[in-house]
Structure formats: structure tokens, C-alpha cells
N, C-alpha and C positions, 0 to 999 in steps of 0.2 A: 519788563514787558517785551524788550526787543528779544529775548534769548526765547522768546516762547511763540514765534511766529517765523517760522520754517518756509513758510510760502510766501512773506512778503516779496512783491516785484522794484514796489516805489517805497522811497527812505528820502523824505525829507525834512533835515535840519540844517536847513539856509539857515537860521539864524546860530552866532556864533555861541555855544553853550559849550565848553568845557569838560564839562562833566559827560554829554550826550557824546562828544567825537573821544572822549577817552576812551569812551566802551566801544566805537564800532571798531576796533582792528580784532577786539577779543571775539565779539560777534561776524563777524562776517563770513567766518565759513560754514556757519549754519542756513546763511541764507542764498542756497543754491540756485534760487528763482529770480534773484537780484534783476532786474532789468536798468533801471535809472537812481541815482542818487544826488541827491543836493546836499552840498554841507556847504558850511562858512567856513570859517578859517579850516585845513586843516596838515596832516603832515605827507607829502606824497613816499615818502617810502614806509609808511606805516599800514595805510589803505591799497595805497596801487596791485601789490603782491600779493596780496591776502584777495583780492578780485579776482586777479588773473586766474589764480590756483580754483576759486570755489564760485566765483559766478560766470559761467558759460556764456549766458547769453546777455552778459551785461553790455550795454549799446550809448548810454548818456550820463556821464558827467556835468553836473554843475557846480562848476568853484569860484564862481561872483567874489571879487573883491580880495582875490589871494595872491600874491607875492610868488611867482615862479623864477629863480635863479639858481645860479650852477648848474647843476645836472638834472634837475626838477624836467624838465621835457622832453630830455632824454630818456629818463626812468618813465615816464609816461606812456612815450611810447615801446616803449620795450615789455611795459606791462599790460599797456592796451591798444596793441595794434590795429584791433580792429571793430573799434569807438566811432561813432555814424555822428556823433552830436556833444561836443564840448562848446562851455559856455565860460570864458574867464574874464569878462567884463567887468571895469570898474578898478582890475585889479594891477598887477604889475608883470609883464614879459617882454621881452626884448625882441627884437623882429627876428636875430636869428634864430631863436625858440620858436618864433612863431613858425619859420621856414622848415624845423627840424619836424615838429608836429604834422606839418602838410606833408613832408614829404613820406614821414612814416606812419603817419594812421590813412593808408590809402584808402579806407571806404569812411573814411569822415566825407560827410553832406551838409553837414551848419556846422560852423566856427562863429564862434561870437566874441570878439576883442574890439568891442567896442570900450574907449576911455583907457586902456591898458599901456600910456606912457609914449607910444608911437602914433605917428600919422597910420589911422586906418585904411586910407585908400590910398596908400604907397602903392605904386604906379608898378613896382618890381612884382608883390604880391598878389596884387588883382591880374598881372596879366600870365604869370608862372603859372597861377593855379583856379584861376576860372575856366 
């Protein structure tokens, strides 16, 4: 069904299914209209590139409850520089991923790391980039 809808904008499978995040890296450069996606678990150098290249005007990520280390923030923002709305609550990042994220998706407007391992309202964070 997903290989047969060309103009979906919104793709949501928050919940973690397997099977459904296996097939978006094959499908995704069919969906040129992409605007927002929710997945659960999923792999960032699988999805990220395969965006960059075929969705234009892709603008909001949600990865609730996902594990970002190593280079995971880095590759993030290098593939989605200019991401208005990411959501990685619940999940796992380290504050300087969090710092690398703000400093490189300059037209991000909501950040949501709520529960993600660090004090939220680190006094460094809130005052850098509010």
C-alpha cells in the first residue's frame, strides 16, 4: 500500500513494527510530498539520506523513545538541516547531541527532549538557545 501513494505528506508508524520501518528506506523516494514522519524505533542512516535526497519539503520528525549515539546527531543534521520540529522524547541523547542539533538545524522551532537521560532545563541549554 505504501509504494502506491505518491502524494502522501504525513507517515505515521509510531508504533515500533518491523516489518513497516523495513520497507520505508526502499519507499521513500517515491514520496516526494513527505512533509512529517513518526516512526518508533528506527535506523538514522537508513531514513535520513533517502529524505534529504526525495523529500523537499520535509519539515518534522518524530523518533519518541529512540536511542541517538555516536554520530546519530550529527548525520541528522547534515541530512536535515532545515527540520522546524523534532521530537525525541522518552528516548536517549546526550546534551552534546542535543547542542549539535541546535546549533545545526538553525530553523528548528520545537525540540522535545523531554525524559531523554539529561536534566531538561540545563540552565546552559535554555539560556544558548532560547
Amino acid at each position: 500500500m505504501l509504494q502506491t501513494c505518491p502524494r502522501l505528506k504525513v507517515l505515521d508508524v509510531s508504533s515500533y513494527n518491523p516489518s513497516i520501518n523495513a520497507i520505508i528506506p526502499k519507499y521513500i523516494c517515491k514520496w516526494k510530498n513527505l512533509d512529517i514522519l513518526r516512526v518508533g524505533r528506527f535506523y538514522v542512516d537508513e531514513i535520513l539520506p533517502q529524505m534529504r535526497l526525495h523529500c523537499n519539503n520535509f519539515i518534522c520528525l518524530s523518533a519518541a523513545y529512540n536511542y541517538f549515539q555516536g554520530d546519530d546527531a550529527a548525520f541528522l543534521v547534515a541530512s536535515l538541516p532545515e527540520l522546524k520540529y523534532l521530537d525525541l522524547h522518552g528516548g536517549f541523547i546526550e546534551k552534546e547531541d542535543v547542542v549539535k542539533i541546535l546549533k545545526g538545524c538553525k530553523q528548528l522551532v520545537h525540540l522535545d527532549i523531554r525524559e531523554c537521560g539529561f536534566c531538561e532545563d540545563d540552565a546552559e541549554i535554555l539560556y544558548e538557545y532560547s
